[in-house]
N, C-alpha and C positions, 0 to 999 in steps of 0.2 A: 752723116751717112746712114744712121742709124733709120732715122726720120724718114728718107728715102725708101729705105727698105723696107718700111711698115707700110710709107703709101703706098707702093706697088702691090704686095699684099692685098691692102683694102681694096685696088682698084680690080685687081683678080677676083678678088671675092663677090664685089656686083658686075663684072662681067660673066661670070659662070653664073650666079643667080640668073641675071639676063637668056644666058643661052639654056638654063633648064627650064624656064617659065613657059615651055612651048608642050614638054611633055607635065601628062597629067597625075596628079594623085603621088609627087612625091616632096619628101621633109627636106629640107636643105636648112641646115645651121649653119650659122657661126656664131662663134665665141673667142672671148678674149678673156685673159686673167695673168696669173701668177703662176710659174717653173717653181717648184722647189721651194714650196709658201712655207718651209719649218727649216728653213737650212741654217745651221747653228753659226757655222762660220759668217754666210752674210755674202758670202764671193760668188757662190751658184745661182741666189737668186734670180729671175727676172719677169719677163712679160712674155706669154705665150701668145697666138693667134692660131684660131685653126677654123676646120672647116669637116662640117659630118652630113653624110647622107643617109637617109632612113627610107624604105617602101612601104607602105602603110599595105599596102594590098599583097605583103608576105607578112604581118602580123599572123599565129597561130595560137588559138586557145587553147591551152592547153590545162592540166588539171594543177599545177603552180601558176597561171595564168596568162600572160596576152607576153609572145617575144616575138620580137623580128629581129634581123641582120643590121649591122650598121658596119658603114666604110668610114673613115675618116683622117685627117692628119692635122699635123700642128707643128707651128714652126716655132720658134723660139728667139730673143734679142740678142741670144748669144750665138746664133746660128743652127743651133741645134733642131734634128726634126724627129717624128714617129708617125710611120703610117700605122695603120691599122684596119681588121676588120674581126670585128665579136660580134656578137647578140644581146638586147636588152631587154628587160623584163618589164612591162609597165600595170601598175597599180593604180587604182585612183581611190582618193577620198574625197568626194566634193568636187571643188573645183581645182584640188591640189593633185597633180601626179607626183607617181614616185617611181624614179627609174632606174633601175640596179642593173650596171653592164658587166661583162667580162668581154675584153680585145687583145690575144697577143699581136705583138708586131713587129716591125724593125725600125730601130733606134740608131740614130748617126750623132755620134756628140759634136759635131763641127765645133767651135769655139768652147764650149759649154761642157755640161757636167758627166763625165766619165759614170754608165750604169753599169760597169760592167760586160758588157754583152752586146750583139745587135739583134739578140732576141731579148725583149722586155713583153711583161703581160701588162694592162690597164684594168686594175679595179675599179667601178666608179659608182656614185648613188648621185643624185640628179633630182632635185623639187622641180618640179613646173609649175606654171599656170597658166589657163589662157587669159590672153590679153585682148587680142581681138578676134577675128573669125579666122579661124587657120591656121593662127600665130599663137605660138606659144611664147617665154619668158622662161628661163631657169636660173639656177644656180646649183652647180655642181662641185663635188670636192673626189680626185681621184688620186690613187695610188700606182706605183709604176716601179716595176724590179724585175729580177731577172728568175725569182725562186732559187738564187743559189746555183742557177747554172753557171756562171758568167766567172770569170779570175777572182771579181769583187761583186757585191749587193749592196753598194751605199744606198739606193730606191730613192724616189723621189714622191711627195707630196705637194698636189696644186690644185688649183681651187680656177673656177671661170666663170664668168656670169654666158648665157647662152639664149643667141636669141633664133628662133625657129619658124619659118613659115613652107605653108604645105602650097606646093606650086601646079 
């Protein structure tokens, strides 16, 4: 069931790729990784899949440097999802970016791990590289909690490899 569930996923995920390649000049991610990559117990763990969008032509320079808006979500093998939309900050050295986001959101634990709240914020820092023309490569490691507003703050830490092309 599980396996079903992810290929549908996958298969959404290049059908929306497909139906955005018509408009110009925008990021479309995805990424896949790890829910809850430090969970002590071992029972929260799992495999996330998500999907982010970025407008390259609402980047603003600013005098901390280059942010734009980002939407995004992520479903989880335990059912669990979080949409979201923040702002990200990009740097570059070379040919490495670096990309430091803030996203609050709304969080539904379906099967999975209780945050708290269905208000969570997402912390995240983000290496890139390009790979080929348009297309980026990352690996990202983000944090996710309620700040204490929520019954409980157990938070989650997870980690994705992310891959990005501009359409």
């Amino acid at each position: 069931m599980k396996s079903q569930f992810f290929g549908s996923i996958l298969i959404f995920m290049f059908f929306f790729s497909s139906l955005t390649a018509n408009e110009s000049n925008k990021y479309i991610s995805f990424y896949s990784g790890t829910f809850d990559v430090i969970d002590e117990e071992g029972d929260d763990q799992t495999s996330l899949f998500g999907i982010e969008h970025k407008n390259p032509e609402l980047f603003r320079d600013t005098i901390l440097g280059k942010f734009q808006p980002i939407t995004g979500a992520f479903v989880t093998g335990n059912n669990s999802f979080y949409l979201y939309t923040g702002v990200e900050g990009q740097y570059g050295i070379g040919p490495i970016k670096i990309l430091p986001s803030f996203s609050p959101g709304y969080y539904e634990k379906g099967d999975g791990k209780n945050l708290g709240s269905v208000l969570e914020f997402k912390s995240e820092i983000k290496l890139g590289f390009d790979i080929f023309e348009n297309s980026k490569l990352s690996y990202s490691y983000s944090h996710i909690s309620n700040n204490d507003w929520g019954d409980k703050n157990p938070g989650t830490d997870n980690q994705q490899i992310t891959f990005s092309k501009n359409f």
